[in-house]
N, C-alpha and C positions, 0 to 999 in steps of 0.2 A: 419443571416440566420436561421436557425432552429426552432424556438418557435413554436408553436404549429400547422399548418396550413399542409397541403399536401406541400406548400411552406411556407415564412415568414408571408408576407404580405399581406395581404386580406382586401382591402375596402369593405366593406359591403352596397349595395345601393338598399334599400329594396321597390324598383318603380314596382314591381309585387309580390305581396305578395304570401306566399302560401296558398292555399285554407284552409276556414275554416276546423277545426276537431272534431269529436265528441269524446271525452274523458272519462278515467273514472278511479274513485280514485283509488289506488292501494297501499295497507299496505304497510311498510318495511316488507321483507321477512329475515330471519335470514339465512347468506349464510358462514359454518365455524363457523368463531370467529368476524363474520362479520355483517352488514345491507344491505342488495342492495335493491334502492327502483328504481322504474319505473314510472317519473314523470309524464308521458303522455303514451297512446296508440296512436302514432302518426297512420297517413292513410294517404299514398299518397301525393308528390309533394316535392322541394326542395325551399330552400330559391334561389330567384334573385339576383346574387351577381356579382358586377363588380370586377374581381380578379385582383391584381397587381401581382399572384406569392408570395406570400409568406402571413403569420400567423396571424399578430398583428396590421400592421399599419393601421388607419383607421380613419376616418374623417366624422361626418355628420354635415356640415355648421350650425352654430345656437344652437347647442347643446353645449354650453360655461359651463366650470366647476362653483364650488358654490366658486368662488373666485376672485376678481374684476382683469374689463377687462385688465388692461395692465399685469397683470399676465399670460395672455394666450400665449401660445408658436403660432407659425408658422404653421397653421397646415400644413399635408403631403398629403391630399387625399383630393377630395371634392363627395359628394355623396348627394342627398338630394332625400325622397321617391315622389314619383310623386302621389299625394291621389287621384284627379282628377283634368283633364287636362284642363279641362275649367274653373274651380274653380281659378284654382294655376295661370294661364296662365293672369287671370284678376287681378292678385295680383304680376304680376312681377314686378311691376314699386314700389310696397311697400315692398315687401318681398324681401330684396336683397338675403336672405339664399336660397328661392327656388331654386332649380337648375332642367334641364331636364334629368340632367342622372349621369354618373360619369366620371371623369379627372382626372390628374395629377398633375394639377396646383395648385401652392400653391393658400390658402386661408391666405389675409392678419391678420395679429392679432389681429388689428383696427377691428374685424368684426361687425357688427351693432345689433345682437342681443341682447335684456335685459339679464347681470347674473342673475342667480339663486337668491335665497333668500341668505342673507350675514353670513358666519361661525359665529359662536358662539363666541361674541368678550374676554371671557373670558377664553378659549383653544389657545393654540399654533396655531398663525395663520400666513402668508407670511414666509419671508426669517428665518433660525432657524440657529447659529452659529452651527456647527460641529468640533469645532478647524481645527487648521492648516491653518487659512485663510481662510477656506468654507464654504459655506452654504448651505443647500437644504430648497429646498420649501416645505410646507407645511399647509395644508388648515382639520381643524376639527368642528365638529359638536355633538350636543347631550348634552347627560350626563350620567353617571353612568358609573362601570366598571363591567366587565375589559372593555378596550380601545377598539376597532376594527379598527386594521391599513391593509389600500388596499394597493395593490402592484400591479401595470400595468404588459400587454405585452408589449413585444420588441415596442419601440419607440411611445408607447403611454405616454400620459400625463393623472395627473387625474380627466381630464375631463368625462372620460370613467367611474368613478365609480356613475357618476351624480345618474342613476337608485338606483342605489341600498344606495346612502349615503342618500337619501331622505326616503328612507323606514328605515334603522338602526337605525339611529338618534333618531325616537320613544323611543328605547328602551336602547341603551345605545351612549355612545361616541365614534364616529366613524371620522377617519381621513386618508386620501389620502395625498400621497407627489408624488413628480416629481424625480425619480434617476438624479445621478448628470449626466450634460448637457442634460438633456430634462427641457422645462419652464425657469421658471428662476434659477432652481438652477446651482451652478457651475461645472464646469468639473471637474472631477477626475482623477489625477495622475497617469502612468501607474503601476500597470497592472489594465486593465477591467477584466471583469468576475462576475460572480453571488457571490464571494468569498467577490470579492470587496463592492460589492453593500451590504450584509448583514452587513458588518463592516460599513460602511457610517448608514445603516439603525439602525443598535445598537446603535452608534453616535447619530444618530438624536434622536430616543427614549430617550434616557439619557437626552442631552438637552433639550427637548421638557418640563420636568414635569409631564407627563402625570403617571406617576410608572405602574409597571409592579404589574401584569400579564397582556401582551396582545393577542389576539385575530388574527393572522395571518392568511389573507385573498392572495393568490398569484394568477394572471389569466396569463396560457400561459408561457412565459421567465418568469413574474413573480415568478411563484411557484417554481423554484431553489433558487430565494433568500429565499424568507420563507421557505422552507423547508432548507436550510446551516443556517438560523436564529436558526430556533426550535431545531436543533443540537447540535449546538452551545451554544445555553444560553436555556438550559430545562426550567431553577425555571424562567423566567422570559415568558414562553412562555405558556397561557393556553388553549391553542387549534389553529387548523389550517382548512383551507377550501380552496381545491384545488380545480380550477374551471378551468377545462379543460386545467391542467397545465403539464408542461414537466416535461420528467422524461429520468435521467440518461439512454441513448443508443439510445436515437430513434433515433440522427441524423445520425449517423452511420448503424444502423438495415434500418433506413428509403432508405437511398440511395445506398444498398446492394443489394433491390429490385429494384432500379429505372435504366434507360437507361443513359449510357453516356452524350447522349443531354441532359435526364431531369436535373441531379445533377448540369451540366453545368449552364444550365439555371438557376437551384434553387440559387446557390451557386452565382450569377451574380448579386442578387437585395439587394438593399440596406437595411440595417437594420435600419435603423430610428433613431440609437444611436450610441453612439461613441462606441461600439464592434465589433472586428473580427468575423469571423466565426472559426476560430481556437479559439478563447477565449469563444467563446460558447460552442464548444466541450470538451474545459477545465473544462468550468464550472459544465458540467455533469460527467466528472471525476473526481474534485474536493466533489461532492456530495456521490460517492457511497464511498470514503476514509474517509467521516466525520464520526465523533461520533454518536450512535445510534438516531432514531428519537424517540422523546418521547413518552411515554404512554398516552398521553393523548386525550381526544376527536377531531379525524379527520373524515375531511368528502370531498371527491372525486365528483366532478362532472364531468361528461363527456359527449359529445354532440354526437347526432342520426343523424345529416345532414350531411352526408360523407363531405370530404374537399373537395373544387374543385379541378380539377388538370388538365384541358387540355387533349386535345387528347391521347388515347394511356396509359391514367394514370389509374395505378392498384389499382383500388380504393377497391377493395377488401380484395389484401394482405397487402394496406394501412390502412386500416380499422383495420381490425382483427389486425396486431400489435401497433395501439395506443390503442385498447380495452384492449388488453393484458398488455400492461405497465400501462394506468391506475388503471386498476386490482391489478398490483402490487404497485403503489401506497397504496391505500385501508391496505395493508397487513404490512404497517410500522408499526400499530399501532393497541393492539387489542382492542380500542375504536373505531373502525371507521363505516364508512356508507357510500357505493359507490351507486350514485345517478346517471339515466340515463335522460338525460335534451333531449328527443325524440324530440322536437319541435324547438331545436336550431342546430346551425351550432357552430362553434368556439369560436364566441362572447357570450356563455350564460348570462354572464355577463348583456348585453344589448337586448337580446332577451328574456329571462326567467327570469327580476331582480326578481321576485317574488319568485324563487324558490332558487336562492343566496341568496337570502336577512332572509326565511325558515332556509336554512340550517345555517347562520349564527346565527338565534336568536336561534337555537339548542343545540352551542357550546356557545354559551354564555349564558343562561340560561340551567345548566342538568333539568329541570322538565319539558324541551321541547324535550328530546333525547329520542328515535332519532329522526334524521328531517323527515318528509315527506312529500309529494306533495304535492303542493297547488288543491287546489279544480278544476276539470274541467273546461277546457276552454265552454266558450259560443259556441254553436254548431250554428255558420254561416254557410253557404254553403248548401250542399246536407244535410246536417243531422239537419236541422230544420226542425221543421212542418209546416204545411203551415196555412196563416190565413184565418178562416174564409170571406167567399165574401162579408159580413157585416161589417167588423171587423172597417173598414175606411166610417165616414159619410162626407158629403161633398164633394168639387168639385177639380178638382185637373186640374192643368194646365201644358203641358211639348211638350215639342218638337221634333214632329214627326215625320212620314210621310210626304213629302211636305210643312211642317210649323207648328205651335203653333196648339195645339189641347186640346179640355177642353175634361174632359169625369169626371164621377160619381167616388167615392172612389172602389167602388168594377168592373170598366174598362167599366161599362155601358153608354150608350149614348154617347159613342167618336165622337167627330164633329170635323173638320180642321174647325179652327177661325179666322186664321190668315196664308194665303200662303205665299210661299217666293216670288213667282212671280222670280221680276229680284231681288231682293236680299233677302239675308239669314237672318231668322230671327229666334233671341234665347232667353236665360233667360228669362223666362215667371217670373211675379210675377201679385197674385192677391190681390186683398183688400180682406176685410170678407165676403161682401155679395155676390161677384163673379162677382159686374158688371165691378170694374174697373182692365182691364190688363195692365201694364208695358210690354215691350220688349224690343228687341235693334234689331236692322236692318244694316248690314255688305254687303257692296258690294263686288259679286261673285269675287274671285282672277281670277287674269289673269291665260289665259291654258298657261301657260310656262313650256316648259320640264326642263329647268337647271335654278342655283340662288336659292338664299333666298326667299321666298315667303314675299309680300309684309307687312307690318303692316298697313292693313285697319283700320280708323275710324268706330267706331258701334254707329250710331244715337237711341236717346232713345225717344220711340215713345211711346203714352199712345191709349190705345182704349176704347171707354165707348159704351159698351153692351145697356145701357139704350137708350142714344142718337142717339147711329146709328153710331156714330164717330171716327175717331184717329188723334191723332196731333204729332206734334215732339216739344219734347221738350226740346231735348238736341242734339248737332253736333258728340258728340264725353261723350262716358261712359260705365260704366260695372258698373253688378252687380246692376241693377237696382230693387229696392226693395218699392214696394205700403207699403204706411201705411194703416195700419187696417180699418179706419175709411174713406181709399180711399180719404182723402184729398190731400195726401202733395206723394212725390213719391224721395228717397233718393238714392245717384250714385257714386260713386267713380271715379276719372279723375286725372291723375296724382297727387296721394298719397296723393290724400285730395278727404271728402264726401261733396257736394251738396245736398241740401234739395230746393225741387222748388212745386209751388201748384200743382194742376192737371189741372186746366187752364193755366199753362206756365206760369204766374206770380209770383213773391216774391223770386225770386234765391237766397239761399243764402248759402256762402262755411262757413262750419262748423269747418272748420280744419283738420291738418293733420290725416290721418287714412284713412279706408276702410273696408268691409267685414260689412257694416252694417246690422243688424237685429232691428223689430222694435220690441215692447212691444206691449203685447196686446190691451193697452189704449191707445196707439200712442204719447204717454209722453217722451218717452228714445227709444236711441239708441244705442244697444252690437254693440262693434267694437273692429277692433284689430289696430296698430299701426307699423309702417314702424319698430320699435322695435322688433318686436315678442310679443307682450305682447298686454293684454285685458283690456277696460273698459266700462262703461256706462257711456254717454251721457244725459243729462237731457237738453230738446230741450228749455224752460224754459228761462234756466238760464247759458246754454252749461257748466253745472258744469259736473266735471269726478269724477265718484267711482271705482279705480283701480279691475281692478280682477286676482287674481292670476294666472300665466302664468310659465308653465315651461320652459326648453329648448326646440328650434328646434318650429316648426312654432304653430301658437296655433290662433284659428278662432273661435267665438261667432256663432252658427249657429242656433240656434230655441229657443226661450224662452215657458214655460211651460202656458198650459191656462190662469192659476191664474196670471202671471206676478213671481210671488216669485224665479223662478231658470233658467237658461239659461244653455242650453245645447253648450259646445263648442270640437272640436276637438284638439288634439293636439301630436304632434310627439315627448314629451318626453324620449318616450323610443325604438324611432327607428323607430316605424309603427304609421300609426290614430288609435288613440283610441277615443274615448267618455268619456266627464268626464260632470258634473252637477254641477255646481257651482251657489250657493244663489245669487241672485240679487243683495244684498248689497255685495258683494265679501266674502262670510263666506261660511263652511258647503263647503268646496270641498271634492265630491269623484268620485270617475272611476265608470262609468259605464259598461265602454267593455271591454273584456281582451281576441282577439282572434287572430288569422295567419288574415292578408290582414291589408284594411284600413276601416275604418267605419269611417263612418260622416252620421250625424245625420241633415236632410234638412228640417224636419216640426214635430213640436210637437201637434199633436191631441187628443180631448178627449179621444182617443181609445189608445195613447203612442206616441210614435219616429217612424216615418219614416225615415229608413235608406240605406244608401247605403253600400253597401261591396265587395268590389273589392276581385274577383279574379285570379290566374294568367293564368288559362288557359282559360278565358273567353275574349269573342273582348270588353265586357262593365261588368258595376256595375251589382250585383241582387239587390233587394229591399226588405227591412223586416219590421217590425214592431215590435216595442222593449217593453216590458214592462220598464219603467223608475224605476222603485223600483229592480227589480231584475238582467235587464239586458237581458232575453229571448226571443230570436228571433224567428219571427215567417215569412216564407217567401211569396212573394204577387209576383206570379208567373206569373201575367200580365204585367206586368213593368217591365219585363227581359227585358235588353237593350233601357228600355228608359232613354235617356241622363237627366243628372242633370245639371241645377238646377229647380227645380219643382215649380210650383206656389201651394198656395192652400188657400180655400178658406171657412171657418168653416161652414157657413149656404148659403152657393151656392146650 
């Protein structure tokens, strides 16, 4: 019960993001014997979040720790962000992770997405004795010291620290474990409690090899262990980073202001771990009896997205007393730096890893102290500028008004090319010169008022502008994508790509995968795999060059003029982002780092055509990205035209 949440437990299912923000860097301010920095100037809007009532538990399908698969617990929640719905929708039958919304139901452990890249086989890695019989799990990365050990919320596993141990790693040796009975490690003997879990966690460290001094990271129920750890064993502890962690009284203080029913309610949902909710109250008494907290460098996050709390909930007098006990967090130690993570809700962990990941290399490097804010988010939304009418040459194809409509990069000469007539027709794709269109053609659903709506077949039809013609070339496809050179036209149909000429000739299945993209020389094809994971296609020789793929769904979506980098999207860290990965799989960096989902649908001489969902919007807007920096620029003609867009470089 308790850990950090207005309740315990909060699935996080971030399928409407919130609106881009324009930001701006902000010093640590010296507050006392203190830092308080101000990570963001957030503006308007909350995170989308499917709540179970309570703090910590939390699941997004696909996102599997850096530790192999039968290692993975059961998850508790299932949630997956919904980027775009015609995209994802053409991808169910390969994505088994996508999901439309959020549940309850377990996700099996078998789950199908690719792990992460593999720990460090030379660090403590799987099951680790603890005497007595037990073992706890544990999974490490990197090099150098001191060590950086993560510490979950209530009945999370550490899968959750994926974000942020993929950034540490850089700089030093970073390690997540499973408290005993969450993963595979074993149960633990009565009594539970945060008491307990520091003794098990000292245990482990000692076994482990790793030697002290470590780097004490706690998120949520977490941060009472670490912090009864750094009590407990000072000389072994050299700093702490509480990331929106509980603190001695709030379960108490918290339900003093709340209704009969809420406590009721609160007190009713399960904890995700073998803990009472009396042994959690213990826990936080247990904590203010302990021996002082050390002198040494601490650092406080605390999240700007109020909790949710259902009707009637006093999110105010909620507010202001976790402000106030993180505050007093901050004040254990006159090292410290309370950091306000404006852009996140509970999980900053997974919403903000960059500014966790900041304040960690802070305390583990002093010639970074103190920490502060990562550089402004990308200013999507209302606070981009708008591009130039020139800025896009070429012809662009997308689905309008009454059917498929070409018009010029700057929204000139719009013509209907293609009506629906008696069926609906979508996914425009063009060749380069603009004469040859791909589409797909969906017969109208039945007017039925109750039921499932039926799963229509969508025929994949070619049109040729020069000829005067259109044929069908396929019964049944999505995701139909012309090669450059308008020969050949490639389709995805139950979890495997088709490549067939543009005369209906030469069919032939490529294999498993989908979300094809072509190459600008009509040589290769970016795709992603029923896995979660990326690679190129060489049409040649059907050889694959793997490309790097994080957690959670990850899509090849526009290759650069030259050929040499493919822009793909991928829900590593909870929303779409943009990332740019070298053709031969080398040279991966992020390109986007803002609130919603971007995806990136055409790469032109001019940059990225993008999309960016956001939450108070019925559709996507459309930007235009500089590839090197990341800078949106918005193309306020295209408000609400649906994706996926054709385009066509000298149309």
């Amino acid at each position: 019960m308790g850990s950090g949440g207005a309740f315990v437990s909060e699935t996080h299912c971030p399928s409407r993001p919130r609106p881009g923000s324009s930001c701006r860097r902000r010093e640590p301010r010296q507050v006392g014997a203190h830092i308080e920095v101000d990570a963001h100037k957030r503006r308007g809007g909350y995170d989308a979040m499917c709540t179970q009532l309570r703090g910590d538990v939390m699941t997004i399908p696909g996102s599997l720790p850096h530790l192999p698969p039968a290692a993975v617990a059961t998850d508790r929640g299932s949630c997956a962000p919904s980027i775009h719905a015609a995209t994802l929708a053409a991808l169910a039958t390969l994505m088994l992770v996508v999901a439309a919304g959020c549940s309850n139901a377990p996700i099996p452990a078998t789950a199908t997405a690719a792990p992460s890249p593999s720990p460090t086989p030379s660090l403590p890695n799987g099951l680790i004795d603890i005497g007595g019989g037990r073992h706890l799990e544990m999974y490490c990365r990197g090099s150098g010291r001191p060590a950086v050990i993560l510490e979950a919320g209530l009945g999370n596993t550490a899968d959750v620290w994926n974000a942020i141990s993929t950034r540490v790693d850089g700089f030093t040796t970073v390690c997540a474990y499973n408290r005993a009975g969450l993963g595979a490690s074993d149960p633990r003997p009565l009594p539970h409690g945060a008491q307990a879990a520091a003794d098990d966690l000292h245990s482990l460290l000692a076994a482990s090899g790793l030697g002290p001094p470590y780097v004490l990271v706690g998120a949520s129920y977490g941060g009472l262990d670490v912090q009864l750890f750094a009590r407990h064993h000072p000389a072994e502890t050299a700093g702490v980073v509480l990331v929106d962690a509980l603190a001695p009284g709030w379960d108490d203080r918290l339900e003093a202001i709340l209704t009969p029913a809420q406590v009721a309610a609160r007190r009713a949902i399960p904890n995700g771990e073998p803990i009472t909710n009396d042994e959690i109250r213990t826990s936080e008494r247990v904590l203010v009896a302990a021996p002082p907290f050390p002198p040494g460098p601490l650092v406080v996050l605390h999240h700007g997205v109020p909790f949710p709390g259902g009707p009637d909930w006093p999110t105010l007098k909620v507010e202001a007393l976790w402000t106030s006990l993180q505050e007093g967090l901050a004040r254990l130690s006159p090292q410290s730096a309370i950091i306000l993570a404006a852009e996140s809700g509970h999980r900053i962990h997974q919403q903000q890893p960059d500014l966790v990941a900041e304040a960690i290399h802070a305390v583990v490097d002093p010639a970074r102290w103190p920490p502060s804010a990562p550089p402004p988010q990308v200013a999507f939304g209302s606070g981009a500028p708008t591009a130039a009418p020139s800025s896009i040459t070429g012809l662009l194809a997308f689905a309008g008004k009454g059917g498929i409509h070409l018009a010029r990069g700057d929204g000139s000469d719009d013509r209907l090319v293609v009506p629906n007539e008696e069926m609906l027709v979508g996914e425009p794709s063009l060749d380069d010169s603009g004469r040859v269109l791909a589409y797909t053609r969906t017969s109208r659903p039945p007017d039925q008022q109750t039921g499932p709506k039926p799963d229509l077949p969508a025929e994949l039809w070619l049109r040729d502008f020069r000829r005067g013609n259109a044929r069908k070339l396929a019964p049944d496809a999505q995701m139909p994508a012309v090669s450059p050179d308008g020969q050949s036209v490639a389709f995805t149909n139950h979890a495997h790509t088709y490549l067939i000429n543009s005369d209906g000739t030469g069919l032939r299945d490529l294999g498993e995968g989908g979300c094809p993209v072509w190459s600008p020389d009509s040589t290769r094809l970016a795709m992603c795999s029923p896995a979660d994971t990326m690679f190129v296609l060489r049409l040649s020789d059907l050889a694959h060059v793997p490309l790097p793929s994080g957690p959670g769904l990850n899509n090849p979506t526009a290759w650069s003029p030259d050929a040499t980098t493919i822009a793909v999207i991928s829900t590593r860290d909870g929303n779409g982002e943009i990332y740019l990965i070298g053709a031969d799989g080398t040279n991966e960096r992020r390109l986007t780092d803002a609130p919603g989902n971007q995806f990136a649908q055409i790469w032109t001489a001019q940059g990225l055509l993008v999309t960016s969902s956001l939450p108070e919007a019925d559709a996507s807007d459309w930007f235009l990205v500089d590839p090197a920096s990341g800078s949106p620029s918005a193309i306020p003609w295209l408000h609400a035209v649906a994706e996926p867009i054709g385009y066509a470089r000298s149309g």
